[in-house]
VEXVOKE-585154 format. One record per residue (C-alpha): x, y, z; residue number from 1. Coordinates in pm, whole numbers, always signed. Example, Ala and Ser with C-alpha at 12.3 -4.5 7.8 and 13.67 -1.06 7.14 Angstrom:
+--------+--------+--------+-----+
|      u |      v |      w |   i |
+--------+--------+--------+-----+
|  +1230 |   -450 |   +780 |   1 |
|  +1367 |   -106 |   +714 |   2 |
+--------+--------+--------+-----+
***
This chain:
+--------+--------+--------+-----+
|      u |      v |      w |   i |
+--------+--------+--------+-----+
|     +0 |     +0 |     +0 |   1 |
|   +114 |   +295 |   -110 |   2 |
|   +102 |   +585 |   +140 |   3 |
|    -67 |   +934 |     +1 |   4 |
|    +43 |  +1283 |   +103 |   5 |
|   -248 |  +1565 |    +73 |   6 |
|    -75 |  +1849 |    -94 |   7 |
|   -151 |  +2207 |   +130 |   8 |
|   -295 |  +2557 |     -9 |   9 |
|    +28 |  +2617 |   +115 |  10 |
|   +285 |  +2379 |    -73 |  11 |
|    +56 |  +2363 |   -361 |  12 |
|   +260 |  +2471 |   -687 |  13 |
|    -59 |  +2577 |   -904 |  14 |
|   -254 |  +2710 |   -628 |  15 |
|    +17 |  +2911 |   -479 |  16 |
|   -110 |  +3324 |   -482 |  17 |
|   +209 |  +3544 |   -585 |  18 |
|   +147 |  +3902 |   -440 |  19 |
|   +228 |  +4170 |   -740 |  20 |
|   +576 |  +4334 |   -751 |  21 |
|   +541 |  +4646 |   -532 |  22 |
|   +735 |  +4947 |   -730 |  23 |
|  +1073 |  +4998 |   -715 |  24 |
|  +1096 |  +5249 |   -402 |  25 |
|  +1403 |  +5382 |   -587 |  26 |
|  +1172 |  +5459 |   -892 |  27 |
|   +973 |  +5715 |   -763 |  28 |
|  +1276 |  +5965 |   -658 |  29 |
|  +1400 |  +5939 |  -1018 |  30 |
|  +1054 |  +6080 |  -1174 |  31 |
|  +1005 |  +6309 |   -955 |  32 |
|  +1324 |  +6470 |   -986 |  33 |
|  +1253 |  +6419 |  -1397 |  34 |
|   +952 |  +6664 |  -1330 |  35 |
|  +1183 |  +6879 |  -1143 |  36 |
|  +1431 |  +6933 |  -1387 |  37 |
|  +1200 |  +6995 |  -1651 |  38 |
|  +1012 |  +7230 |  -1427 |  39 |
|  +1380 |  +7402 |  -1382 |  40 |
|  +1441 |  +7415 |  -1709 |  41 |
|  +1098 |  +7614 |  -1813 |  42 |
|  +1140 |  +7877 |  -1530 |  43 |
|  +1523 |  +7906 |  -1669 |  44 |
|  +1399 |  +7950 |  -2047 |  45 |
|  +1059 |  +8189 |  -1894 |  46 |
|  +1346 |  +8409 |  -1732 |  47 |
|  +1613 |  +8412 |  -2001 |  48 |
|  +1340 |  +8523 |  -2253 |  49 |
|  +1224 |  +8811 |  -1982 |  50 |
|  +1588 |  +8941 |  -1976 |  51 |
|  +1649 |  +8979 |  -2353 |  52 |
|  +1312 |  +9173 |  -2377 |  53 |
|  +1435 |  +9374 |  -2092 |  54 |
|  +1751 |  +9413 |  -2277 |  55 |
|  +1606 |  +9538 |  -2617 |  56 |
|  +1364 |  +9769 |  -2421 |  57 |
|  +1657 |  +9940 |  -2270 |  58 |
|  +1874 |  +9942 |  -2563 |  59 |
|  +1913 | +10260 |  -2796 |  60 |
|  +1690 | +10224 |  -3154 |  61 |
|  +1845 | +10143 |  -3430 |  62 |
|  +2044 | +10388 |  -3646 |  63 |
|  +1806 | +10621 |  -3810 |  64 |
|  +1745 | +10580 |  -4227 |  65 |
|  +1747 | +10845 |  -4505 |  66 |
|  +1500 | +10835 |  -4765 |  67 |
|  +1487 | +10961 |  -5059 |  68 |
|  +1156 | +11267 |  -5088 |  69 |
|  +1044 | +11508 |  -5333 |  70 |
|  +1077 | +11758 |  -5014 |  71 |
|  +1423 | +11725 |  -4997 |  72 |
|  +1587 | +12092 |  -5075 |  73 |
|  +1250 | +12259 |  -5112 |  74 |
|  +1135 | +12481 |  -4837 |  75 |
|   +923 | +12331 |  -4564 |  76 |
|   +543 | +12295 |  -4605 |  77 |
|   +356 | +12492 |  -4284 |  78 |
|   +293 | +12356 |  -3997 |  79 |
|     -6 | +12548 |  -3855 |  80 |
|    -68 | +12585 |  -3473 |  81 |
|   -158 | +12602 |  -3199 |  82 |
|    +20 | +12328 |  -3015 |  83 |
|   -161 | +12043 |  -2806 |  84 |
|    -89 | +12248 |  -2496 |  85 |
|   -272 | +12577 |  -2585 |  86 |
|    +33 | +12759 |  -2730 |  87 |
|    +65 | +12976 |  -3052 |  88 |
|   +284 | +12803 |  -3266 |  89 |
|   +456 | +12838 |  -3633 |  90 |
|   +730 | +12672 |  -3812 |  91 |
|   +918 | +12976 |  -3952 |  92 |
|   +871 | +13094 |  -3607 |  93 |
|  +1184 | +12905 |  -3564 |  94 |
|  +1398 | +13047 |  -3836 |  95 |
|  +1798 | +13039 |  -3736 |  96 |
|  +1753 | +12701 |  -3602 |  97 |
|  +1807 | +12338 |  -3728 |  98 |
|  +1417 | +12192 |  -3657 |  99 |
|  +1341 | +11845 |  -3641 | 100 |
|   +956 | +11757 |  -3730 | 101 |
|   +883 | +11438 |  -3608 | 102 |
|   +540 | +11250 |  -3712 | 103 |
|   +459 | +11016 |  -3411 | 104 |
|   +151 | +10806 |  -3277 | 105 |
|   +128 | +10655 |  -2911 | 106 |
|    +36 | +10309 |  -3074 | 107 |
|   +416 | +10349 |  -3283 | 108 |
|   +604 | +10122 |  -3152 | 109 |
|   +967 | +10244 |  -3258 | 110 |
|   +800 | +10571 |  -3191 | 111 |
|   +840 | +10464 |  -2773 | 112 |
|  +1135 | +10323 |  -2858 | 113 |
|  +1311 | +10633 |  -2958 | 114 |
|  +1111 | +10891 |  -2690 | 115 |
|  +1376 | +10869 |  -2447 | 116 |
|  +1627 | +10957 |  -2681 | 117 |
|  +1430 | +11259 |  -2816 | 118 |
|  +1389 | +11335 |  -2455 | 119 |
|  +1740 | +11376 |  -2439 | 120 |
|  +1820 | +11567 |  -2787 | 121 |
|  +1548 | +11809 |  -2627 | 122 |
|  +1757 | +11826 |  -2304 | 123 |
|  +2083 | +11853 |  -2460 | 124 |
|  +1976 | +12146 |  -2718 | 125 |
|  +1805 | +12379 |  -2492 | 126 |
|  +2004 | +12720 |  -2527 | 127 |
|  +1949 | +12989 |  -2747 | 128 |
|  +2111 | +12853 |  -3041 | 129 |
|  +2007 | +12475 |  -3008 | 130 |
|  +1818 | +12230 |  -3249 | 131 |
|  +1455 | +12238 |  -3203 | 132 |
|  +1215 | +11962 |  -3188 | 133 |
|   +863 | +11958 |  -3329 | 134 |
|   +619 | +11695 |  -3302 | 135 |
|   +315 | +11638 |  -3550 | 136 |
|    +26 | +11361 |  -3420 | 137 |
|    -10 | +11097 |  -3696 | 138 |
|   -340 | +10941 |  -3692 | 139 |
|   -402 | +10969 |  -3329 | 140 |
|   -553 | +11152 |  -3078 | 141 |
|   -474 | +11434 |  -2848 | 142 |
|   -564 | +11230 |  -2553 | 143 |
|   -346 | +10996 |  -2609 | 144 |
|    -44 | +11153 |  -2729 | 145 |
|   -113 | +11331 |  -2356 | 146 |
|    -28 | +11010 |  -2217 | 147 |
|   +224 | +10867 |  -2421 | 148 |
|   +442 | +11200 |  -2347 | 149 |
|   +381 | +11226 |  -1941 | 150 |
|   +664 | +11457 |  -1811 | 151 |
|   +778 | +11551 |  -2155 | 152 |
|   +439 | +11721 |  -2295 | 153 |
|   +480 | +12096 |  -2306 | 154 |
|   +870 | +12049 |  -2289 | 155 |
|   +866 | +12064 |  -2706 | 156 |
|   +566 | +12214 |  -2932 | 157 |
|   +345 | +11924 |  -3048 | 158 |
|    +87 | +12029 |  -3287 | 159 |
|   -235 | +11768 |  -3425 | 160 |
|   -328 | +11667 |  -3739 | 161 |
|   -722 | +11562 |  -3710 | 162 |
|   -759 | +11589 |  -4093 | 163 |
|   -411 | +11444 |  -4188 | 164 |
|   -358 | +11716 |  -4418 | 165 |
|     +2 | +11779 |  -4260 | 166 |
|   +137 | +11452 |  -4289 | 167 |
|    -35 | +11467 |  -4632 | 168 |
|   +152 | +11770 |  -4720 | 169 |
|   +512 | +11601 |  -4593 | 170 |
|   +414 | +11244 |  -4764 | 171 |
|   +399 | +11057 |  -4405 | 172 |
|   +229 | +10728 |  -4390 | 173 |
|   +410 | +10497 |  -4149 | 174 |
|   +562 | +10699 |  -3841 | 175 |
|   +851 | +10780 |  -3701 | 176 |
|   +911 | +11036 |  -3962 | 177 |
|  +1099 | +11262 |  -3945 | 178 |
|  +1240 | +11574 |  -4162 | 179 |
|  +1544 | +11784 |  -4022 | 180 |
|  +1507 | +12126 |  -4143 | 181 |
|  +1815 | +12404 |  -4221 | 182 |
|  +1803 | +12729 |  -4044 | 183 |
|  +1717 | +12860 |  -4373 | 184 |
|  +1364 | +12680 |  -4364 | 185 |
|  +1490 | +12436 |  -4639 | 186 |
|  +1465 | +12021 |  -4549 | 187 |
|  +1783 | +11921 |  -4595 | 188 |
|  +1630 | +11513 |  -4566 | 189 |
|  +1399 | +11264 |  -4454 | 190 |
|  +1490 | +11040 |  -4197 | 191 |
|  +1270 | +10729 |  -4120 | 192 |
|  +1293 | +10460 |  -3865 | 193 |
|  +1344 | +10538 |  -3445 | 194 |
|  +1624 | +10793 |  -3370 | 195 |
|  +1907 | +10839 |  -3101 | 196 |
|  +1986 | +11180 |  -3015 | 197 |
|  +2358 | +11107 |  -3093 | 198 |
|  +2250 | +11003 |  -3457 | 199 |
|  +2056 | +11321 |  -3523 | 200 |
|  +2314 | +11521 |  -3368 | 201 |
|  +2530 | +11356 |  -3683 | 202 |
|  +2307 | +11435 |  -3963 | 203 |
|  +2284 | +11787 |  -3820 | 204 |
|  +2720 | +11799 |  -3814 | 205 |
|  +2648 | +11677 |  -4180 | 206 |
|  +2417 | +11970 |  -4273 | 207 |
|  +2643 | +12226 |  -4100 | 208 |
|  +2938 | +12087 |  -4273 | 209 |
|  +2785 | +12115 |  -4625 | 210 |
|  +2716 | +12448 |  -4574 | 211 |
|  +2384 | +12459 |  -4456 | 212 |
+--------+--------+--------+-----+
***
């Protein structure tokens, strides 16, 4: 007689439950510093991106342009007043001087660029003999060309344009424009594109030099 052995739930080899692999404990570190790292890298790439806009806010426009114009040794159409502040106002008014009539609009983009440099080229030229700066609204209103100048309105005549007829007479159509005009009331050129005050302080050296 054979003796028979009754196989437990235990010792059974078909029966036997195998619990499921618990995760690696070393796994979860690893993703979580994944996220980390490409949370890191986001904020680092969010920040350099803030700095070179910071950067090209700051830094002075680009080199002004001149273009070519039919107004280029004629004399200078009118510019009638009065300016945005109340003031009488008229071009030959400033006769003996080098003028520079800018066309700007607050929604100009290169137009804020350059206003701290015209700011300065205001600063620098106020004596008796200095350039003069005069600004013509393009397309834009009163109100906000109040804003857009803060401290600077009334330091410079700034006359509007409701009808366009001025920037119609100068052949303006994408500001900043500008015209530098000779003491004799002739333009001597057009310059477009944002300004430095150093770069128009060139062109007017170049007039002065040629005899103008």
């Amino acid at each position: 007689m054979h003796a028979t052995r009754t196989h437990t739930a235990a010792e059974s080899p078909t029966d036997a439950v195998v619990p499921p692999a618990a995760p690696s404990p070393a796994g979860r570190p690893r993703v979580a510093r994944r996220r980390r790292r490409h949370v890191g890298w986001a904020v680092s790439a969010l920040a350099l991106v803030s700095a070179v806009v910071a950067l090209l806010a700051l830094a002075p426009p680009a080199t002004q342009v001149e273009a070519q114009s039919p107004l280029v040794g004629q004399p200078t159409p009118p510019i009638p007043g009065p300016t945005i502040t109340g003031q009488s106002f008229s071009l030959a008014g400033l006769a003996g001087h080098f003028v520079v009539v800018d066309f700007f609009s607050s929604w100009c983009v290169a137009c804020r660029q350059e206003a701290p440099q015209l700011a300065r080229f205001v600063a620098e030229h106020d004596s008796p003999g200095g350039a003069r700066l005069v600004g013509v609204i393009f397309e834009d209103t009163v109100a906000n060309i109040r804003g857009f100048l803060g401290s600077e309105l009334g330091r410079y005549p700034v006359v509007a344009d409701p009808g366009g007829r001025i920037a119609l007479d100068y052949g303006v159509d994408n500001p900043p424009e500008k015209y530098l005009v000779a003491p004799n009331g002739v333009i001597f050129e057009k310059i477009i594109g944002p300004v430095t005050a150093a770069g128009l302080d060139r062109q007017i050296a170049k007039a002065k030099a040629q005899g103008w």
